[in-house]
C-alpha positions in Angstrom: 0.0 0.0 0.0 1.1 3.9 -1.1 2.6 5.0 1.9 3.4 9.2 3.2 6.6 9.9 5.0 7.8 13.3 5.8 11.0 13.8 5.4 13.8 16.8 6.1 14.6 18.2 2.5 18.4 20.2 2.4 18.6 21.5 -1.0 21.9 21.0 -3.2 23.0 22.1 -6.3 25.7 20.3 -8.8 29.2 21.8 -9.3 31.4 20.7 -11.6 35.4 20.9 -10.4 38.0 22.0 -13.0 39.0 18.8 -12.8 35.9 17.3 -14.6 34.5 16.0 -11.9 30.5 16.2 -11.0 29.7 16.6 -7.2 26.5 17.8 -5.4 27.0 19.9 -2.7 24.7 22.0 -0.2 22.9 25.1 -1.6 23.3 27.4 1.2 21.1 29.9 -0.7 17.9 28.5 0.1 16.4 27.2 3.0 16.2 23.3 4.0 12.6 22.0 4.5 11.6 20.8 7.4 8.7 17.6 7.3 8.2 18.0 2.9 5.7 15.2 2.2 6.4 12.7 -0.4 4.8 9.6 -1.5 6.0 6.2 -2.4 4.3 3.1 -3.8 3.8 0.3 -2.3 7.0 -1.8 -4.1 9.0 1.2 -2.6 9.5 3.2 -6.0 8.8 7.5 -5.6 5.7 9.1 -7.4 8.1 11.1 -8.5 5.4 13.5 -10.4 3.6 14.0 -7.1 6.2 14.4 -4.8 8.4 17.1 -7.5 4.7 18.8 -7.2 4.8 19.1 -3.3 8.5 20.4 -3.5 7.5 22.9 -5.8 4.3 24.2 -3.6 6.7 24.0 -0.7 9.7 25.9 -1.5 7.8 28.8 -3.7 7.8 31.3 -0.7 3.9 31.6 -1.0 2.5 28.0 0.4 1.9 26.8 4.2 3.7 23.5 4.3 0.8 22.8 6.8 -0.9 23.0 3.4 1.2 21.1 1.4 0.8 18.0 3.7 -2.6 18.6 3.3 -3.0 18.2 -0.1 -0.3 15.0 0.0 -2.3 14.0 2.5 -5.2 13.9 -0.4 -3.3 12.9 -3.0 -2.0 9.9 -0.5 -5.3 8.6 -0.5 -5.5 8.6 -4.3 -2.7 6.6 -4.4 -3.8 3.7 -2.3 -7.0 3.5 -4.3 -4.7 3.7 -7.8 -3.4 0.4 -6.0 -6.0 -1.3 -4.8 -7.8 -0.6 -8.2 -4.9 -1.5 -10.1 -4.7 1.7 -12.1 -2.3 4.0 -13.6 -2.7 7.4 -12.4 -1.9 8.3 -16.5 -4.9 6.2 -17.8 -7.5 8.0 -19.8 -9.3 6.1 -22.5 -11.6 7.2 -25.0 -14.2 5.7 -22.9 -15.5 8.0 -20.5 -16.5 6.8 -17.7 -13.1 4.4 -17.5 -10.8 6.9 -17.0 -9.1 7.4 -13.9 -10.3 10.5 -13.0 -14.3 10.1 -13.3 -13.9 6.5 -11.5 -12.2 8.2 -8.5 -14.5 10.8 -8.5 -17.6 8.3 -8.0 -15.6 6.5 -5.8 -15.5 9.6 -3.8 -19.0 10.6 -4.0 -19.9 6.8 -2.5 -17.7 6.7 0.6 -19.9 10.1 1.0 -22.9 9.7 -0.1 -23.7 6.0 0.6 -21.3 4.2 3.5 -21.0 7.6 5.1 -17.1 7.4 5.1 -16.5 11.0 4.4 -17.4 14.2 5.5 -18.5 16.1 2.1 -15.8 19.1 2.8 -13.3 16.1 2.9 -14.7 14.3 -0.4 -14.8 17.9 -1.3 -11.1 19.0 -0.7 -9.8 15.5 -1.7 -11.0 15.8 -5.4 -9.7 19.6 -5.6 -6.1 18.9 -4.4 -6.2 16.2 -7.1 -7.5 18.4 -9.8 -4.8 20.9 -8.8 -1.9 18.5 -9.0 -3.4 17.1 -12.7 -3.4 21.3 -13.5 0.6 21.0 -12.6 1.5 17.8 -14.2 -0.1 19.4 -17.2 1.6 22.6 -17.2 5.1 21.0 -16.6 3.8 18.8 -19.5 4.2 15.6 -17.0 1.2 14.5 -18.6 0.0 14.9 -22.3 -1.3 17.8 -23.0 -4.1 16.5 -25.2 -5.2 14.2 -22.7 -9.1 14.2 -21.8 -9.1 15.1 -18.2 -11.9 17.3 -17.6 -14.4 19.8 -19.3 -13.3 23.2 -17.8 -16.7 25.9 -17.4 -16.6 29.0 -15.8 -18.3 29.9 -13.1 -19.5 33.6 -12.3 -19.0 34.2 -8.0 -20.8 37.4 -6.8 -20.0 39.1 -3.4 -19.7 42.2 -2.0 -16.3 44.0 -0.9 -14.5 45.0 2.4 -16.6 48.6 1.5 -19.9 47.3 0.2 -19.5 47.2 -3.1 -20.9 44.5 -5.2 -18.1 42.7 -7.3 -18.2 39.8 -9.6 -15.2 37.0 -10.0 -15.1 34.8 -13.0 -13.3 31.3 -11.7 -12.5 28.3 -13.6 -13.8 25.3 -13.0 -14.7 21.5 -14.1 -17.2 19.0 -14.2 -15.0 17.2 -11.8 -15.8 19.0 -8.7 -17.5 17.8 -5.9 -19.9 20.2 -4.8 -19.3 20.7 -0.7 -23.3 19.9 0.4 -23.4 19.7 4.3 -25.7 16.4 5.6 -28.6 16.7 7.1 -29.3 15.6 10.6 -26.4 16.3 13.8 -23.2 15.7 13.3 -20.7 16.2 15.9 -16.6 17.0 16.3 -15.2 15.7 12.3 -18.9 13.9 11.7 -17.9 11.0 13.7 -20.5 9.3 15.8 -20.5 7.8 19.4 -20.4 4.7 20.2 -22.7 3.6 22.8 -22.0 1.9 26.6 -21.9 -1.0 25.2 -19.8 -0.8 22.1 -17.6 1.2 24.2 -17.3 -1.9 26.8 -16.9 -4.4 24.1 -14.2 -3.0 22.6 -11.9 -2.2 25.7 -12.6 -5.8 27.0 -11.5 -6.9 23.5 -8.4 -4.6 23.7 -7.8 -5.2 27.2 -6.9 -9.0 26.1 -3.0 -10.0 25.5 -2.6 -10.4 22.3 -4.9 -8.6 20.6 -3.4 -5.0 20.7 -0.5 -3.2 22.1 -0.4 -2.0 25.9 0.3 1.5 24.4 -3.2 1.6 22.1 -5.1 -0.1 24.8 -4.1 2.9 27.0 -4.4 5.6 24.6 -7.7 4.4 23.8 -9.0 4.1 27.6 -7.1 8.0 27.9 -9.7 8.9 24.4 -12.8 7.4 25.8 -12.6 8.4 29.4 -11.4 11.8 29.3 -12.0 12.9 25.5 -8.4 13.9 24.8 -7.4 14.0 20.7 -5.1 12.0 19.5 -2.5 15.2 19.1 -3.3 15.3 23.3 -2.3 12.1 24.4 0.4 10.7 22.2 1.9 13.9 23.6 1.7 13.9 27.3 4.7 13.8 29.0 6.4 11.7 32.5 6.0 14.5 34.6 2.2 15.4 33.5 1.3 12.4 34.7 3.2 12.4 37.9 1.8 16.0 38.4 -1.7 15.0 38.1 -3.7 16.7 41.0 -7.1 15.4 42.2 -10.3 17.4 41.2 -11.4 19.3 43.7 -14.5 17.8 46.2 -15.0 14.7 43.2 -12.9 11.7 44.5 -11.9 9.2 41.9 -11.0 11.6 39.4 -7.8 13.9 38.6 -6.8 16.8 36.5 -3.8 16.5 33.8 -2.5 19.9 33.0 -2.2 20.8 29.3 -1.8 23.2 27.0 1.2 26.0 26.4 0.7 27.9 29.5 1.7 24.6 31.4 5.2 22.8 31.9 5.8 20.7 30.9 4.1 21.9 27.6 1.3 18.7 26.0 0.3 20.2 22.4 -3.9 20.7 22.2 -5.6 21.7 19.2 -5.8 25.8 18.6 -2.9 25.8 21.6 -6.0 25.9 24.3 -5.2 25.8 28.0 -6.8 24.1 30.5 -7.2 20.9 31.8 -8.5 17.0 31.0 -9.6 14.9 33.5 -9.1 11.5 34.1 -10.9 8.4 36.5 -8.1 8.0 38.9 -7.6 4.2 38.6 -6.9 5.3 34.7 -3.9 7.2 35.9 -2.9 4.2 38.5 -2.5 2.1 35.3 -0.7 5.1 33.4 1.6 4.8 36.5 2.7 1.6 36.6 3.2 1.7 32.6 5.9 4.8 33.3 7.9 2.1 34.9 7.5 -1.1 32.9 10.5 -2.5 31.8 8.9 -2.8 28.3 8.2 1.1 28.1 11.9 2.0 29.5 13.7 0.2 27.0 12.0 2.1 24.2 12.7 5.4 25.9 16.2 4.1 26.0 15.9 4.1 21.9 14.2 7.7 21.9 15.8 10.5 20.9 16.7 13.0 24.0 13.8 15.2 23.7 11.4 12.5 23.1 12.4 10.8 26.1 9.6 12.0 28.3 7.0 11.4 26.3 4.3 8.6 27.7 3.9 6.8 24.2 6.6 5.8 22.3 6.8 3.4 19.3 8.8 0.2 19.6 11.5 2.0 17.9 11.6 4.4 20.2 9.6 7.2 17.8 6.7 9.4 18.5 3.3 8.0 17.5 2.0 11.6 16.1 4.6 13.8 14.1 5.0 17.0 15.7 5.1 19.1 13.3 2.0 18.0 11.3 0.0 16.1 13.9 -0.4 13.1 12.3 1.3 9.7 12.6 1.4 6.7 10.3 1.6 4.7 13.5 -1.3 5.4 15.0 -2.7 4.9 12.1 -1.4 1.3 11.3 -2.4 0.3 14.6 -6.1 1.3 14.4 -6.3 -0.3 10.8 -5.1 -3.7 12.8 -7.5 -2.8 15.7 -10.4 -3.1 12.9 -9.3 -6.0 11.4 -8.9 -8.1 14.3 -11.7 -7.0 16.4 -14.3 -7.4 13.0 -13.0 -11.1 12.9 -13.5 -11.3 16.4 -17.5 -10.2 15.8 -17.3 -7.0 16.9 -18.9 -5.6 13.6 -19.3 -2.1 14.6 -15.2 -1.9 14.9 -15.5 -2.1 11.0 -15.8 1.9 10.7 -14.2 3.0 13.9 -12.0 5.6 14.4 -9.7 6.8 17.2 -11.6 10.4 17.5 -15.1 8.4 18.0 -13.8 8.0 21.3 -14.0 11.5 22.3 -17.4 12.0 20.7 -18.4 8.8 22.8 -16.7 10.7 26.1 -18.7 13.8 25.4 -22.2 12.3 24.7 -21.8 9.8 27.7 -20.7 12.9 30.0 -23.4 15.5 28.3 -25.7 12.7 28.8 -24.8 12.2 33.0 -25.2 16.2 33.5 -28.2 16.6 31.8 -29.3 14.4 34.1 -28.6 15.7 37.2 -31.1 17.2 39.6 -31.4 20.8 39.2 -28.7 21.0 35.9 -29.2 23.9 33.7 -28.1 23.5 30.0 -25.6 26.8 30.8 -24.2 24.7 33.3 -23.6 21.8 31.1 -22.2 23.7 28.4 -20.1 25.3 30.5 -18.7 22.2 32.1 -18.6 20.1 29.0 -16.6 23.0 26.8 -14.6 23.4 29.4 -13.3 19.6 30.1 -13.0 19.0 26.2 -10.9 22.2 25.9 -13.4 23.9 23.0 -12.2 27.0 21.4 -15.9 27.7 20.1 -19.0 27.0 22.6 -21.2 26.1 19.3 -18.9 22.8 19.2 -20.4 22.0 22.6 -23.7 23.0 21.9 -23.6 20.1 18.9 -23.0 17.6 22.2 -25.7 19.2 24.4 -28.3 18.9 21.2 -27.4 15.9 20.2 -27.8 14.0 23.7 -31.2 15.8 24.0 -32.4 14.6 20.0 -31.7 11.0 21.4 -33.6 10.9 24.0 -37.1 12.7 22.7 -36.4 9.7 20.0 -36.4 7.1 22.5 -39.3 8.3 24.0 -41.0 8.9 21.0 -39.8 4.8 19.6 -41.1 3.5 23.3 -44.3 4.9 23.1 -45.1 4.0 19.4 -43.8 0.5 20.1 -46.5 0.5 23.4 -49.0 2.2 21.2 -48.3 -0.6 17.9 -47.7 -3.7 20.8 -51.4 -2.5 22.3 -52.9 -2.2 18.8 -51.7 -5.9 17.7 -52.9 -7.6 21.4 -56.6 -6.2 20.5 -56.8 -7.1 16.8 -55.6 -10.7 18.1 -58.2 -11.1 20.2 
């Protein structure tokens, strides 16, 4: 399978000696780049069309290389489905609807559409950075110049300026995109939904089992559902972050971790938000006694010297998220053997799980437990739920507070008609 690595780019140039000879040596004019994306096939070879497209994005002055990975990122996924299709990323037949481009697309618009697999800014964004680096292989005549990739239109965009004004902005366009159409019904934090108590308990029991998954996921997904960290969160916490945990005040049998910049030592959050994530106290117990395994200690003893401190660490002593772009093909390899063991094992909602439907499942079940609480007041729930899942915006939490209150005016609503239907069929049997 297509894989993503990030790698540290140090330009050089090539000098030839008087004496004939051809040697590369460091350009010292231009800056090294720091985490450039590039992509390789699964039999090891560069996508060398892709990856010369993400060097040039990266090191023209003008591009975020938060960006760049971004589109990769995309583009990535277009190369595992090139794979597991079988297809060359060149093919375009005379046949329409067999070329590359138009099958991806509908390919696209079904993980949307009908499994539900992507959010439609994601199915969205995915087909634009694709069109954009089909625009650059054309221009840099990677690709033939004649070949039938798209129908370009134009599209007229009205708005009004800074001062009022009304202005008008012809764009260019193709009967490729994917139009971004939100989905109806709630949808919470990346579209993901909860799992419920159940699930939930199934799938720690199935994790808490030797064998089936690594101590460190086990943990990191026990940390996800029981105090709604991200993933960013907790492959980030550090030795002393647990040993500094302090309890939470007048609520035995849970603590506080500390995160955020404004706290040492530093655990990265999403936005950079301060504050604090709490955590059932027998939780941190186990976290605990996993600082001091031996198996943990001798990959720290691999780590490099500012990793060293981290919780999490890979068997080869690595970081499970990249720092700089907050993703990590580890974490990812181990939830895609999380779903394929615990499917085989029966557990068929672990088909379409994903590591952040634990904290949607932590902020539903906690929502859920305030709301129903004596004498709670939605202000007070919001308050306490944005303020435990370290929200930037309160609308996030409000998704939470709606959601838990649509389920349970359905529940009612399904008991009642299942009395009403139950009393209706006991009468026309007698």
């Amino acid at each position: 399978m297509a894989s993503l690595e990030l790698i540290h780019y140090i330009p050089h140039r090539i000098i030839v000696g008087d004496d004939g000879v051809v040697r590369r040596e460091q350009d010292r004019a231009l800056r090294p780049t720091r985490g450039l994306p590039q992509i390789f096939w699964a039999d090891g070879s560069s996508w060398r069309e892709a990856n010369l497209w993400a060097h040039s994005r990266a090191t023209n002055g003008l591009t975020d290389i938060k960006t760049v990975r971004s589109n990769l990122g995309h583009l990535h996924k277009y190369a595992q489905w090139l794979e597991g299709e079988q297809l060359d990323w060149q093919h375009f037949p005379m046949l329409e609807r067999d070329r590359v481009l138009i099958r991806w697309r509908k390919h696209l618009m079904e993980q949307r559409d009908r499994l539900g697999l992507l959010a439609p800014s994601t199915a969205s964004h995915r087909m634009n950075a694709t069109i954009i680096f089909y625009r650059f292989a054309q221009v840099h005549g990677l690709i033939g110049r004649d070949a039938p990739l798209w129908q370009e239109r134009q599209v007229v965009h009205r708005y009004f300026d800074s001062v009022g004004f009304a202005r008008t902005l012809l764009l260019r366009s193709t009967n490729l995109m994917i139009p971004n159409r939100a989905r109806h019904g709630l949808k919470l934090e990346n579209g993901l939904s909860p799992l419920t108590d159940e699930q939930r308990q199934e799938l720690l029991a199935f994790t808490g089992r030797p064998g089936n998954v690594s101590r460190e996921l086990d943990l990191m997904l026990k940390l996800g559902f029981f105090s709604g960290a991200r993933i960013e969160t907790i492959t980030d916490l550090k030795r002393d972050t647990i040993l500094n945990a302090s309890p939470a005040p007048n609520t035995p049998g849970l603590v506080f971790l500390s995160v955020g910049p404004g706290h040492r030592p530093h655990v990265a959050t999403k936005f950079d938000v301060n504050g604090q994530i709490v955590v059932p106290a027998a939780l941190l117990e186990d976290l605990r006694d996993y600082l001091v395994d031996v198996g943990r200690l001798k990959r720290e003893a691999l780590a490099a010297p500012g990793d060293k401190d981290l919780v999490f660490l890979t068997r080869y002593g690595r970081r499970y998220v990249d720092r700089d772009s907050g993703s990590g093909t580890a974490v990812g390899r181990a939830m895609v053997d999380l779903r394929r063991k615990a499917t085989q094992a029966g557990l068929a909602f672990a088909k379409h799980f994903h590591f952040h439907m634990t904290r949607a499942t932590f902020g539903t079940s906690l929502t859920s437990l305030l709301l129903s609480q004596e004498g709670a007041t939605e202000k007070a729930v919001l308050d306490l739920v944005s303020t435990l899942m370290l929200h930037k915006d309160v609308s996030t939490t409000l998704k939470y507070i709606k959601f838990v209150t649509q389920a349970r005016m359905k529940a009612k609503v399904a008991n009642e008609f299942s009395e009403a239907y139950l009393g209706l069929s006991t009468r026309l049997g007698n």
